[in-house]
PyMOL commands that place a pseudoatom at each C-alpha (Angstrom):
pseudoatom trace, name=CA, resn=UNK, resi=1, chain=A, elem=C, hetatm=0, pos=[-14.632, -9.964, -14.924]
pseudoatom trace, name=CA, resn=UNK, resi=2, chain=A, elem=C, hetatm=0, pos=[-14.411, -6.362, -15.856]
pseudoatom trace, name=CA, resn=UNK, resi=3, chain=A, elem=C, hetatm=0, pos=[-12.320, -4.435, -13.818]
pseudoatom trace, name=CA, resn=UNK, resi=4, chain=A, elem=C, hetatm=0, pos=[-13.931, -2.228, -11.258]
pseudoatom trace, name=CA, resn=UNK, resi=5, chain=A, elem=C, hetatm=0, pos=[-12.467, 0.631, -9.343]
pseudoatom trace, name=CA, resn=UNK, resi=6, chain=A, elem=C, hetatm=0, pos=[-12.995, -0.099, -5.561]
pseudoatom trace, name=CA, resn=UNK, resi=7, chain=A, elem=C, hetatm=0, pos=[-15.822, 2.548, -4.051]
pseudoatom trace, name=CA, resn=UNK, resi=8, chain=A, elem=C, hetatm=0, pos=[-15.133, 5.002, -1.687]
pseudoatom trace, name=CA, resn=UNK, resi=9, chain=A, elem=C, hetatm=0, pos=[-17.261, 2.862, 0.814]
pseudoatom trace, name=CA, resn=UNK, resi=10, chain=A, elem=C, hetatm=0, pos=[-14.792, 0.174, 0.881]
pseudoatom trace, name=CA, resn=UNK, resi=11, chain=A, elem=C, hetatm=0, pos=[-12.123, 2.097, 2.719]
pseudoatom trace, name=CA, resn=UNK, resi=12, chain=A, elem=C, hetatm=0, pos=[-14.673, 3.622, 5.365]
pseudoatom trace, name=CA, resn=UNK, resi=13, chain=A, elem=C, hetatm=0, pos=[-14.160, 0.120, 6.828]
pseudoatom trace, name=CA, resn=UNK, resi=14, chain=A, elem=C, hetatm=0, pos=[-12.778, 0.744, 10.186]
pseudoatom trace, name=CA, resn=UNK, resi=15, chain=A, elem=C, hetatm=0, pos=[-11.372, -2.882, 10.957]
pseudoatom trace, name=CA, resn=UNK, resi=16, chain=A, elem=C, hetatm=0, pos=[-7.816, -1.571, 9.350]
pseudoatom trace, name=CA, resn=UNK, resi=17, chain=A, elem=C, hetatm=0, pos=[-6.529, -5.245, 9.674]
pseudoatom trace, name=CA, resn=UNK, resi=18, chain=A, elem=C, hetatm=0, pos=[-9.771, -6.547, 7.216]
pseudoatom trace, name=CA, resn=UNK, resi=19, chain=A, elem=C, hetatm=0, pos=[-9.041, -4.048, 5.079]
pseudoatom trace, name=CA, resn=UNK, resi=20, chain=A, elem=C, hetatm=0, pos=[-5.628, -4.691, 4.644]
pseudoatom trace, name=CA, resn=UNK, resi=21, chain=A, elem=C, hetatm=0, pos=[-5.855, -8.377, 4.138]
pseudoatom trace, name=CA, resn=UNK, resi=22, chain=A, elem=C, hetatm=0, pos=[-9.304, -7.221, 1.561]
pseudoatom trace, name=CA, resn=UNK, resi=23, chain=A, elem=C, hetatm=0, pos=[-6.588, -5.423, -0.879]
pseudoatom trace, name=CA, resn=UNK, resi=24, chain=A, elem=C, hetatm=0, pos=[-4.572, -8.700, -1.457]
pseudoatom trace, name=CA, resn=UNK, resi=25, chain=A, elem=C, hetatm=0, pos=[-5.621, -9.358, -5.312]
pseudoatom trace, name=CA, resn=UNK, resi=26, chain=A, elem=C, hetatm=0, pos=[-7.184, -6.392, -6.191]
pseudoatom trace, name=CA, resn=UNK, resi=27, chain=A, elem=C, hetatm=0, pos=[-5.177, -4.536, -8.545]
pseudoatom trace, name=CA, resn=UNK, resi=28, chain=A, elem=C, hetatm=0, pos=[-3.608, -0.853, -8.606]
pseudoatom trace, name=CA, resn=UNK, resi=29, chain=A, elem=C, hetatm=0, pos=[-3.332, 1.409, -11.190]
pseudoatom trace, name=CA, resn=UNK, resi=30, chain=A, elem=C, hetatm=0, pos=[-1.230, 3.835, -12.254]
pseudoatom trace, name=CA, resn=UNK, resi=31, chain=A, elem=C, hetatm=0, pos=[-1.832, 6.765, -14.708]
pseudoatom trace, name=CA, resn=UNK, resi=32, chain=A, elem=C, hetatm=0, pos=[1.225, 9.306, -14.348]
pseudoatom trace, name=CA, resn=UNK, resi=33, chain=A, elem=C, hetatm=0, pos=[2.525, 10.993, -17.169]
pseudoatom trace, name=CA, resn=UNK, resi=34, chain=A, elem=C, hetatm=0, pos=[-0.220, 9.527, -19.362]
pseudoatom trace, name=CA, resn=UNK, resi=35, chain=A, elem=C, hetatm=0, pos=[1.534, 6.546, -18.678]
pseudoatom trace, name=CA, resn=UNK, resi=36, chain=A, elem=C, hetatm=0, pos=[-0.117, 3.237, -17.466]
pseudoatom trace, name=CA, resn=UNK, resi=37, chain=A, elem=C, hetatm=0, pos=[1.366, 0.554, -15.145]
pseudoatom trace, name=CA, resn=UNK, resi=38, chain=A, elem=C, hetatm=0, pos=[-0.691, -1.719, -12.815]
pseudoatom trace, name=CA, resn=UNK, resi=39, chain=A, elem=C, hetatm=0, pos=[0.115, -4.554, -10.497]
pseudoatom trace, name=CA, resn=UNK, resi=40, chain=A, elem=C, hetatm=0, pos=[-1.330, -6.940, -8.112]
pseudoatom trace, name=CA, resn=UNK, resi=41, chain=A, elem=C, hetatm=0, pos=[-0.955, -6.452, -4.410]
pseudoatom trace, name=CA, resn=UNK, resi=42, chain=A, elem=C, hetatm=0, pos=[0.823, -9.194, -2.918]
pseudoatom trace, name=CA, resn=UNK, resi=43, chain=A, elem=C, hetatm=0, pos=[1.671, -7.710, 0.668]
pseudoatom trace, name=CA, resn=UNK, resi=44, chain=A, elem=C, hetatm=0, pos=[0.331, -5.045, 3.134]
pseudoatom trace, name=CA, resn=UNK, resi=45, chain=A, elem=C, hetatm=0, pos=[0.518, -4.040, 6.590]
pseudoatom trace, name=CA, resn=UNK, resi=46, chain=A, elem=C, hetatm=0, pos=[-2.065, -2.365, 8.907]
pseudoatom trace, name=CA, resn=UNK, resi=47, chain=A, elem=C, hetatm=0, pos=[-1.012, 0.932, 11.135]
pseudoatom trace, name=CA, resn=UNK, resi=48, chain=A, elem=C, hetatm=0, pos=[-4.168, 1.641, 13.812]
pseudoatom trace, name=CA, resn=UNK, resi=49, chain=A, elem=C, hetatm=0, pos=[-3.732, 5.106, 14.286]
pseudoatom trace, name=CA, resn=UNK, resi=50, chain=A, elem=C, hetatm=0, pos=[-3.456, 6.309, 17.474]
pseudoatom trace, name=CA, resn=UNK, resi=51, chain=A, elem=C, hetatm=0, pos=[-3.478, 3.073, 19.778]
pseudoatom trace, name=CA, resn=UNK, resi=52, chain=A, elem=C, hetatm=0, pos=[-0.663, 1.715, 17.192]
pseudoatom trace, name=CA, resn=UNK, resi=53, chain=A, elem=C, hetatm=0, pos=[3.280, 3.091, 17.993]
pseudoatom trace, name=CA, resn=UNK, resi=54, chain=A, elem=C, hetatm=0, pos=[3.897, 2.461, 14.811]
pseudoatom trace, name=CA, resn=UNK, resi=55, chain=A, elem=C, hetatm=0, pos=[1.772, 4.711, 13.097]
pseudoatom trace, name=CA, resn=UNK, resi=56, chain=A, elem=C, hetatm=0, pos=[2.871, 8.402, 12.652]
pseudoatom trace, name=CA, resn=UNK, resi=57, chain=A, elem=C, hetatm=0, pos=[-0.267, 9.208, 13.828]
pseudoatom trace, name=CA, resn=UNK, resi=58, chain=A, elem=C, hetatm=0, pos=[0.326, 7.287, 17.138]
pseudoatom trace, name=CA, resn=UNK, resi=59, chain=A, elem=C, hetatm=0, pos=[-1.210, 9.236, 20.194]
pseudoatom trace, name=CA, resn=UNK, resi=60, chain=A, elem=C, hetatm=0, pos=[-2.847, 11.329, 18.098]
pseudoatom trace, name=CA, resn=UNK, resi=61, chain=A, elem=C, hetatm=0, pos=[-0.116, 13.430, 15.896]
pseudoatom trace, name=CA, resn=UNK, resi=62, chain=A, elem=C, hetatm=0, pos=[-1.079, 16.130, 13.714]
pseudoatom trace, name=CA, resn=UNK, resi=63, chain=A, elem=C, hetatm=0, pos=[1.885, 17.186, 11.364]
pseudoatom trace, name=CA, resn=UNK, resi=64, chain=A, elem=C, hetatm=0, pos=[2.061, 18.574, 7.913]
pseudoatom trace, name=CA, resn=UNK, resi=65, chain=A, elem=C, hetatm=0, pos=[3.060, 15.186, 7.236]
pseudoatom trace, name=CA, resn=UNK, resi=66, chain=A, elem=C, hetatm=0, pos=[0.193, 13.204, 8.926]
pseudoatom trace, name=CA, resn=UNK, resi=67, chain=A, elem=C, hetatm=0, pos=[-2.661, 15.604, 7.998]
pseudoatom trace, name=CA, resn=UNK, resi=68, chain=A, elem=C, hetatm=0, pos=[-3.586, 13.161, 4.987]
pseudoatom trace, name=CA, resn=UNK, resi=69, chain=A, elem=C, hetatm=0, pos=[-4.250, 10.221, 7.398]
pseudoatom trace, name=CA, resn=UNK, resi=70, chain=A, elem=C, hetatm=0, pos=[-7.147, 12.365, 8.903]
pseudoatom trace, name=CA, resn=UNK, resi=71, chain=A, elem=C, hetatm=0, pos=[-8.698, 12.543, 5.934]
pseudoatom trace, name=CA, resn=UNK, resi=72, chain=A, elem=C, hetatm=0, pos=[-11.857, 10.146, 5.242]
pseudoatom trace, name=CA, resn=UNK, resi=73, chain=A, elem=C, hetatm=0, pos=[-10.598, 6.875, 3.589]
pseudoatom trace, name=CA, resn=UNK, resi=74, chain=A, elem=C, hetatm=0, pos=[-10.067, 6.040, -0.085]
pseudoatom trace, name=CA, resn=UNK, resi=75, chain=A, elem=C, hetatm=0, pos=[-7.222, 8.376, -0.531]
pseudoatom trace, name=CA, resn=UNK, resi=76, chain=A, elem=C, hetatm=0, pos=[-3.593, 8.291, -0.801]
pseudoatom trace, name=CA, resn=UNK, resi=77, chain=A, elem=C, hetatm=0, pos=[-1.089, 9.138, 1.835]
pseudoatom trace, name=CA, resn=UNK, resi=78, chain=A, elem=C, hetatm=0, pos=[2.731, 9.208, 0.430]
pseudoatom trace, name=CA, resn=UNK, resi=79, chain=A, elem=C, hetatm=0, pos=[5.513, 10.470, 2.291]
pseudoatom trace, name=CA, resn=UNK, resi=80, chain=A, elem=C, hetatm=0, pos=[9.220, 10.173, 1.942]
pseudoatom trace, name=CA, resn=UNK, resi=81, chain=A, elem=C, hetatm=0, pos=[10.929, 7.647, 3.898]
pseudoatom trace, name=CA, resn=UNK, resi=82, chain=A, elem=C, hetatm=0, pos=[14.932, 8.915, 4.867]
pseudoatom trace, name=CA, resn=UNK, resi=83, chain=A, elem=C, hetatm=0, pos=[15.250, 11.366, 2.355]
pseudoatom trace, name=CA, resn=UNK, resi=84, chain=A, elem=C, hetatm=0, pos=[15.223, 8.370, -0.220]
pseudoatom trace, name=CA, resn=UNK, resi=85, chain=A, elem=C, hetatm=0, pos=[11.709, 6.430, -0.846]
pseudoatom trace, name=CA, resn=UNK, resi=86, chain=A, elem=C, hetatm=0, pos=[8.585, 7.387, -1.994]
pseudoatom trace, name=CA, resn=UNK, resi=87, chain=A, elem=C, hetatm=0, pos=[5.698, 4.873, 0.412]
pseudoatom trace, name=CA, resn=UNK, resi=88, chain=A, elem=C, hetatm=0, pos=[2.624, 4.348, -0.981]
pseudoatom trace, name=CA, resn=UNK, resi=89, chain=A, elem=C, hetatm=0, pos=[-0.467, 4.125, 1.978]
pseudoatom trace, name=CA, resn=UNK, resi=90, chain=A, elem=C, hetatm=0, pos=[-3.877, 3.099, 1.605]
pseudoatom trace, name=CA, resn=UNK, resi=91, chain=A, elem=C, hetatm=0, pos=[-5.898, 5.645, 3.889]
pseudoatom trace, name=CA, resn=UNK, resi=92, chain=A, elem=C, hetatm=0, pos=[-8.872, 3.871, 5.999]
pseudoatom trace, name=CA, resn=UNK, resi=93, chain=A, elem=C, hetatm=0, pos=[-11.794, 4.297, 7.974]
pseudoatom trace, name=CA, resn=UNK, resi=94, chain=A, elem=C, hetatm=0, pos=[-14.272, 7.685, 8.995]
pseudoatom trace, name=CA, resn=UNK, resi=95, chain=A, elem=C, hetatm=0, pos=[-12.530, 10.594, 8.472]
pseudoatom trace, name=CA, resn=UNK, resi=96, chain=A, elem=C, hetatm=0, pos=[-10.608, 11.400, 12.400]
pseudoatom trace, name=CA, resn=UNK, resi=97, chain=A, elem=C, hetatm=0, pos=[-9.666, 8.292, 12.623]
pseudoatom trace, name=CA, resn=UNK, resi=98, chain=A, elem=C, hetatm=0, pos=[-6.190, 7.404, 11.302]
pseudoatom trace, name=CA, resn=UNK, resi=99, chain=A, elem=C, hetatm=0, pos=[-5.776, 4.491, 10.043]
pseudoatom trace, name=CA, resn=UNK, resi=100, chain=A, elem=C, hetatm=0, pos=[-3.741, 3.105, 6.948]
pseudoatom trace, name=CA, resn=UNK, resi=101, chain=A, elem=C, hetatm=0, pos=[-2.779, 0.404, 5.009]
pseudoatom trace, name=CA, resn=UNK, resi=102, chain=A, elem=C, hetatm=0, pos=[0.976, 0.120, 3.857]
pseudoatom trace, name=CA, resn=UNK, resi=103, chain=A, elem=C, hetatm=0, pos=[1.402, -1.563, 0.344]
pseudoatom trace, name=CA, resn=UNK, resi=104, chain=A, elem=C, hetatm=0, pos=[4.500, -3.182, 0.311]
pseudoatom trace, name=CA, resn=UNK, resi=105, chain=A, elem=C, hetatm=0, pos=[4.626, -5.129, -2.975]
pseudoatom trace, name=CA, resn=UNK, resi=106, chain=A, elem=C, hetatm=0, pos=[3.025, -5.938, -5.682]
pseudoatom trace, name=CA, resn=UNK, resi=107, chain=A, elem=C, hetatm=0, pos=[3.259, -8.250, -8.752]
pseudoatom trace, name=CA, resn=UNK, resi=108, chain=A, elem=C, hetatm=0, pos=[3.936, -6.495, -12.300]
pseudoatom trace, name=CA, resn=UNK, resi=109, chain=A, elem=C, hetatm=0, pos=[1.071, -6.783, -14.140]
pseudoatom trace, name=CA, resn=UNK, resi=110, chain=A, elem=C, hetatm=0, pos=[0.816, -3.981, -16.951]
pseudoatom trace, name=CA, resn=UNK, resi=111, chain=A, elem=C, hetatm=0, pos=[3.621, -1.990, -17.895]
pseudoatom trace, name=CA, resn=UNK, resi=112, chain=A, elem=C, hetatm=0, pos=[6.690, -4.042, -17.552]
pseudoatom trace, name=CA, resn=UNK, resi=113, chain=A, elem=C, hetatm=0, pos=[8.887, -2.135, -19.894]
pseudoatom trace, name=CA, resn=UNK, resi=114, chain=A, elem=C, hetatm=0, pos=[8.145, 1.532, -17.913]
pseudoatom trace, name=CA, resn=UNK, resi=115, chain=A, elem=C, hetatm=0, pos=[8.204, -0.523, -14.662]
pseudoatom trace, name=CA, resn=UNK, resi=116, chain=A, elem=C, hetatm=0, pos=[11.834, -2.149, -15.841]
pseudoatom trace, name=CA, resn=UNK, resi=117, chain=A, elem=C, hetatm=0, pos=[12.927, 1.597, -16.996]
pseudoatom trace, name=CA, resn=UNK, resi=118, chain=A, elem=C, hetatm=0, pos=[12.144, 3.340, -13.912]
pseudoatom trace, name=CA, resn=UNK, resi=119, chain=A, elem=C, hetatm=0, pos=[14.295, 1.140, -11.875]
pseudoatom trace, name=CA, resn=UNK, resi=120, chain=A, elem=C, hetatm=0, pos=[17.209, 0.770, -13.351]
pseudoatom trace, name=CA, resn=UNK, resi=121, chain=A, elem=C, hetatm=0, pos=[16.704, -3.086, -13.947]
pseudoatom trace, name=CA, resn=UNK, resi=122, chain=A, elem=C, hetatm=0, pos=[17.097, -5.253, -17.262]
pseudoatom trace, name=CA, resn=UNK, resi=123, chain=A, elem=C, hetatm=0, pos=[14.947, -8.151, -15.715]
pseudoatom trace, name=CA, resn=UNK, resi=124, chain=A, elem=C, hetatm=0, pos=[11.857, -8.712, -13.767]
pseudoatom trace, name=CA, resn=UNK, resi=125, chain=A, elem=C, hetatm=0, pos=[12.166, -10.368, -10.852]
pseudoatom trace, name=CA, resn=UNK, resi=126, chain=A, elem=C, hetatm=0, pos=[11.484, -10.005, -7.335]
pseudoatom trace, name=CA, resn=UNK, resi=127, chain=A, elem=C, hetatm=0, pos=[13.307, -6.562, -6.781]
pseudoatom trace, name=CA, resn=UNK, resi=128, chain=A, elem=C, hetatm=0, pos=[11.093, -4.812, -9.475]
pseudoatom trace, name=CA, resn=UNK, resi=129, chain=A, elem=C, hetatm=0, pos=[8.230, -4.345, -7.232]
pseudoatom trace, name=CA, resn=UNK, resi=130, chain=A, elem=C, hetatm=0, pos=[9.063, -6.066, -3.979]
pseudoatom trace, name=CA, resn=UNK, resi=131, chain=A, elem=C, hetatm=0, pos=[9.493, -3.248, -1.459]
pseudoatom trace, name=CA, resn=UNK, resi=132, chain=A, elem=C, hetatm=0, pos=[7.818, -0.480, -0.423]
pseudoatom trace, name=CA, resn=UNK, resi=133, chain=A, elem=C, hetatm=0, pos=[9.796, 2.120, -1.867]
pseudoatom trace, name=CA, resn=UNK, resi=134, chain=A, elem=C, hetatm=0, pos=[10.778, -0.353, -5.108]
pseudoatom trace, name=CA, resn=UNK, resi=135, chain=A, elem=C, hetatm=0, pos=[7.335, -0.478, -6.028]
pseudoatom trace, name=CA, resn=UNK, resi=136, chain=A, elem=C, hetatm=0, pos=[6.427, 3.423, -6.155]
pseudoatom trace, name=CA, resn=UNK, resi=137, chain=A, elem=C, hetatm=0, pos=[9.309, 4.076, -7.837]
pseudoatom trace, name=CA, resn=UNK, resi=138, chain=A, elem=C, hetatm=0, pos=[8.276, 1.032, -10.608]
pseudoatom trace, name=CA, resn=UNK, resi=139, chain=A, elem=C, hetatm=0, pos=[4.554, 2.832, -10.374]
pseudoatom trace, name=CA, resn=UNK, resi=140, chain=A, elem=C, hetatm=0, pos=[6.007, 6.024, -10.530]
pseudoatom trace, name=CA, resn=UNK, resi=141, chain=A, elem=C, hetatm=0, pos=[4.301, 7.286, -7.208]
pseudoatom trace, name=CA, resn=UNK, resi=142, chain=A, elem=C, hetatm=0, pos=[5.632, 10.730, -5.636]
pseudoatom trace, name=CA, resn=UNK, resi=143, chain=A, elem=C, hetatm=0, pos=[4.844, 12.965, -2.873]
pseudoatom trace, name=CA, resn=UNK, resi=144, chain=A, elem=C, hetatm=0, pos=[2.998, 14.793, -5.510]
pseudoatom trace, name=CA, resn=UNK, resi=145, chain=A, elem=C, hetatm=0, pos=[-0.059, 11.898, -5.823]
pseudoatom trace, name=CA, resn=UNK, resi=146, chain=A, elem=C, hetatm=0, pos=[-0.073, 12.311, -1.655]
pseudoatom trace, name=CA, resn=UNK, resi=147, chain=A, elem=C, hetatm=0, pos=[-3.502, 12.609, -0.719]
pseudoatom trace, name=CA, resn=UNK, resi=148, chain=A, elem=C, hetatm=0, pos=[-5.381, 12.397, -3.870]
pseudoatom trace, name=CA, resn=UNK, resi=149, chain=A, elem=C, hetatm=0, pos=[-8.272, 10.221, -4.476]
pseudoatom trace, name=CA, resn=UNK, resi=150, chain=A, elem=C, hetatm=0, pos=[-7.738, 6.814, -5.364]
pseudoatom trace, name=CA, resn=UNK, resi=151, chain=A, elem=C, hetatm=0, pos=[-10.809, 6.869, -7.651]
pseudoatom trace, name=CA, resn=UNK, resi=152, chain=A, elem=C, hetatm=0, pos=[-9.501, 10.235, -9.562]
pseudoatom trace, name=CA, resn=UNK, resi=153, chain=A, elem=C, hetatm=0, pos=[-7.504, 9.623, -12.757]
pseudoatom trace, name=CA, resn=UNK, resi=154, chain=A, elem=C, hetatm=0, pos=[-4.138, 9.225, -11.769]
pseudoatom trace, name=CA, resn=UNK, resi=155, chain=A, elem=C, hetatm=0, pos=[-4.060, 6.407, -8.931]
pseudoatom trace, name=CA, resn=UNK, resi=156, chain=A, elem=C, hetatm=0, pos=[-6.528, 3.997, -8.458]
pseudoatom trace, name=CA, resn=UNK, resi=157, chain=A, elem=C, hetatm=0, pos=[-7.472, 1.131, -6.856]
pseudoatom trace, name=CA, resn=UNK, resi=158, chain=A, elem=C, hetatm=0, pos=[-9.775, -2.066, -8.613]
pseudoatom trace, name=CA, resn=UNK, resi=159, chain=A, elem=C, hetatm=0, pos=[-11.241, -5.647, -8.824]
pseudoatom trace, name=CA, resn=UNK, resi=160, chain=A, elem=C, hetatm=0, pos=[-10.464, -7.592, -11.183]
pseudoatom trace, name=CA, resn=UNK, resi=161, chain=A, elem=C, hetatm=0, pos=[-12.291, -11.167, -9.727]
pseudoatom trace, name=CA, resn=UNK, resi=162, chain=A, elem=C, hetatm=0, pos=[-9.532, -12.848, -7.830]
pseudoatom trace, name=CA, resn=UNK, resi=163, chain=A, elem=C, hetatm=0, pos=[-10.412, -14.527, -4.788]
pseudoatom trace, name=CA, resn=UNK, resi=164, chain=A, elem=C, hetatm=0, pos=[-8.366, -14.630, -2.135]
pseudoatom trace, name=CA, resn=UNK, resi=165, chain=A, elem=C, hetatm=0, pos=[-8.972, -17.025, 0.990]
pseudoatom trace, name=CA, resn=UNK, resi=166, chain=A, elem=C, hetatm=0, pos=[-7.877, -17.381, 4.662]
pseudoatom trace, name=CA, resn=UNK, resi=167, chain=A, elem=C, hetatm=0, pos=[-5.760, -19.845, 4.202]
pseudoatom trace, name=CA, resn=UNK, resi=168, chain=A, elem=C, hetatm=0, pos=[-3.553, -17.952, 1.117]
pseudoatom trace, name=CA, resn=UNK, resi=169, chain=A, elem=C, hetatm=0, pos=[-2.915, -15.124, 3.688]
pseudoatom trace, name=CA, resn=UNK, resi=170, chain=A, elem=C, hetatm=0, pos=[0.488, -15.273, 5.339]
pseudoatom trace, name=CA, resn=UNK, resi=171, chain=A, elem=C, hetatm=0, pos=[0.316, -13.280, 8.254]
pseudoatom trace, name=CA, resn=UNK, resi=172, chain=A, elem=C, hetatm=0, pos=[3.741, -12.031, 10.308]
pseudoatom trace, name=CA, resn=UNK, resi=173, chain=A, elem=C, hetatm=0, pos=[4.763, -9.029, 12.497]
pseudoatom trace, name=CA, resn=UNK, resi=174, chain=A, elem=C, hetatm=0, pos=[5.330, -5.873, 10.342]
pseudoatom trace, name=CA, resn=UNK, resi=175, chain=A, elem=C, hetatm=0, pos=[9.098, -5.285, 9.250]
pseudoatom trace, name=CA, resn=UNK, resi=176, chain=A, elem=C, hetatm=0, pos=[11.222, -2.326, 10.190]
pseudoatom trace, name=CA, resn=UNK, resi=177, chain=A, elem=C, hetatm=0, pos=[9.163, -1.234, 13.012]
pseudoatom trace, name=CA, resn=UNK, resi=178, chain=A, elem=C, hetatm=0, pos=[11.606, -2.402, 15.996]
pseudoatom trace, name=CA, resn=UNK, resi=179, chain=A, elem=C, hetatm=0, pos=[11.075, 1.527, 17.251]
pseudoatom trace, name=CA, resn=UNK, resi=180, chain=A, elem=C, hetatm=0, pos=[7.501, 0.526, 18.043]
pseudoatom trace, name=CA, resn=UNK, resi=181, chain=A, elem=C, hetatm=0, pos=[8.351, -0.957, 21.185]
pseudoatom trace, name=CA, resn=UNK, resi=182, chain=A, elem=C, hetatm=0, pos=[5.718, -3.795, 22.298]
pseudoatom trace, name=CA, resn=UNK, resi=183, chain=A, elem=C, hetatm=0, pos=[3.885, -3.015, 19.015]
pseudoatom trace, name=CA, resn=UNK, resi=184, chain=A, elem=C, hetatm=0, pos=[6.710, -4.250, 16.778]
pseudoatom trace, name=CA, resn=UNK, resi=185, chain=A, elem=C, hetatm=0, pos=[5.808, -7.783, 16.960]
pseudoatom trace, name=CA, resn=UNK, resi=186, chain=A, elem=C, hetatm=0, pos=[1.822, -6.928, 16.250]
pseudoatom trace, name=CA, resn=UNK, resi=187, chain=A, elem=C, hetatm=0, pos=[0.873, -9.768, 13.482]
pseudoatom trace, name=CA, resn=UNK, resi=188, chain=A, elem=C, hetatm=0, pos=[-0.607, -6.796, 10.815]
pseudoatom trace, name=CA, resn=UNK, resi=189, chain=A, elem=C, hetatm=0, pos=[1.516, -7.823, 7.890]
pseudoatom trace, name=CA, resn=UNK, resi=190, chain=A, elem=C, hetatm=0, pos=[-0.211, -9.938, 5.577]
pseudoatom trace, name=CA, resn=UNK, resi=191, chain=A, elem=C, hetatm=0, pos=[1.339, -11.468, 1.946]
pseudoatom trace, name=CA, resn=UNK, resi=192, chain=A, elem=C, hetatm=0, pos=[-0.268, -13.952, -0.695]
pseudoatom trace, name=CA, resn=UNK, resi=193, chain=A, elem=C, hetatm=0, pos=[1.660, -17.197, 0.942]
pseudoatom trace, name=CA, resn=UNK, resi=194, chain=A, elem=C, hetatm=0, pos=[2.642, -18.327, -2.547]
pseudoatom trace, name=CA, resn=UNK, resi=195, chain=A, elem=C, hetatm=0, pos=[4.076, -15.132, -4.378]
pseudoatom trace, name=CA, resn=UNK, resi=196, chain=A, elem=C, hetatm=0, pos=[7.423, -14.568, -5.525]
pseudoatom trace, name=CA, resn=UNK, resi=197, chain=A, elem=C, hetatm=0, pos=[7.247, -10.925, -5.594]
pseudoatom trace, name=CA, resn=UNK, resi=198, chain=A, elem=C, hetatm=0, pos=[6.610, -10.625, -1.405]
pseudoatom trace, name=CA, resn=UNK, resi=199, chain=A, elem=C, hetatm=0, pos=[9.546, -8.856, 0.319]
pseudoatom trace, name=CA, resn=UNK, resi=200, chain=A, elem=C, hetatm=0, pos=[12.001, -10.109, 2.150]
pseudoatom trace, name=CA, resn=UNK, resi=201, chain=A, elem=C, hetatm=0, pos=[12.893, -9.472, 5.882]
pseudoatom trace, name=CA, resn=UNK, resi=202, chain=A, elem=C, hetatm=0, pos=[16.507, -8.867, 6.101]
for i in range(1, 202): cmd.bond("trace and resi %d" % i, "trace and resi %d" % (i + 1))
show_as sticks, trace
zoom trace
C-alpha cells in the first residue's frame, strides 16, 4: 500500500499499552538535514504517566523536562539520557494525561549508508538500530525535534500495510527500570518475536 502518515487521532488513544503494541510495523521517518532515513519499529515500551514509577511524569511531575508529555498526543518527547543518548518517545493520549511510548529499536529500512555513517559502524547488524539511544543517533534524532509534531516535516510516523498479530508480539518487563520499584517487572515492553534488530537485556 501507499504509505500513510498515522493521524493525530491515533495517539489520542488512552490505552498506552494498545498503542504501544499498535506502532510495531508501522514505519518512522526521518527528514533532518534534508536527509531521509526510515525504519520499522520492532520494540516499544509503555510508561502510564502518573500511576507508572517509571515514568518521569510519575505522581504527577511537571519539569522543563516533562512539560512535552502533557502535551496532547502525536508529538515527540526527546530527552537526554546521562548526559549521553538522545530517546526517542511516542507521546499518547488527551492532552493532561501523560502517557508515552518508548521506541527502542527499529529495523533499517531507508537510508542505510547515513544510518551506517552516523554511528560509526561499517556493517549493519543488530547494533545499528537496536537501542534506544543507537537508533536516534542512526535517525539522527536530537533534543532539538523534542516536542514537535510527528505529522510536521521532519519526524513522522506511517503505515505502510504490515500486519502485525497477537501472537508475533513478545511481551516482557521493561529494561533498565529496576528504580521503579514494584513497577519494574510491569509486562509493557513489547518486540516483533522474530526480529533480529530487538535489543538485548544485558
Amino acid at each position: 500500500m501507499k504509505p500513510v502518515i498515522l493521524s493525530p487521532d491515533f495517539y489520542l488513544d488512552e490505552d498506552v499499552l494498545a498503542i504501544s503494541q499498535a506502532l510495531l510495523g508501522k514505519f518512522i521517518v526521518s527528514q533532518v538535514g534534508n536527509q531521509r532515513t526510515v525504519g520499522m519499529i520492532v520494540e516499544t515500551e509503555a510508561y502510564r504517566g502518573p500511576e507508572d514509577k517509571a515514568s518521569h511524569a510519575y505522581n504527577g511531575r511537571h519539569t522543563a523536562r516533562t512539560k512535552t508529555m502533557y502535551l496532547p498526543g502525536g508529538v515527540a518527547y526527546v530527552y537526554l539520557c546521562y548526559g549521553l543518548h538522545h530517546l526517542l518517545n511516542v507521546v499518547t493520549a488527551p492532552a493532561n494525561t501523560p502517557h508515552a511510548v518508548l521506541i527502542r529499536a527499529i529495523e533499517p529500512i531507508e537510508g542505510l549508508p547515513l544510518m551506517l555513517k552516523r554511528r560509526n559502524l561499517m556493517h549493519a547488524h543488530a547494533r545499528l538500530t537496536a537501542g534506544p539511544g543507537a537508533l536516534t543517533q542512526a535517525l539522527g534524532i536530537t533534543r532539538q525535534l523534542d516536542a514537535i509534531p510527528l505529522t510536521g516535516s521532519l519526524l513522522w510516523i506511517e503505515e505502510r500495510g504490515i500486519k502485525v498479530s497477537k501472537k508475533e508480539i513478545l511481551v516482557t518487563p521493561r529494561i533498565g527500570i529496576d528504580y521503579a520499584q514494584e513497577h519494574r517487572d510491569l509486562p509493557w515492553r513489547f518486540c516483533l518475536k522474530n526480529s533480529p534488530w530487538t535489543s538485548k537485556r544485558r
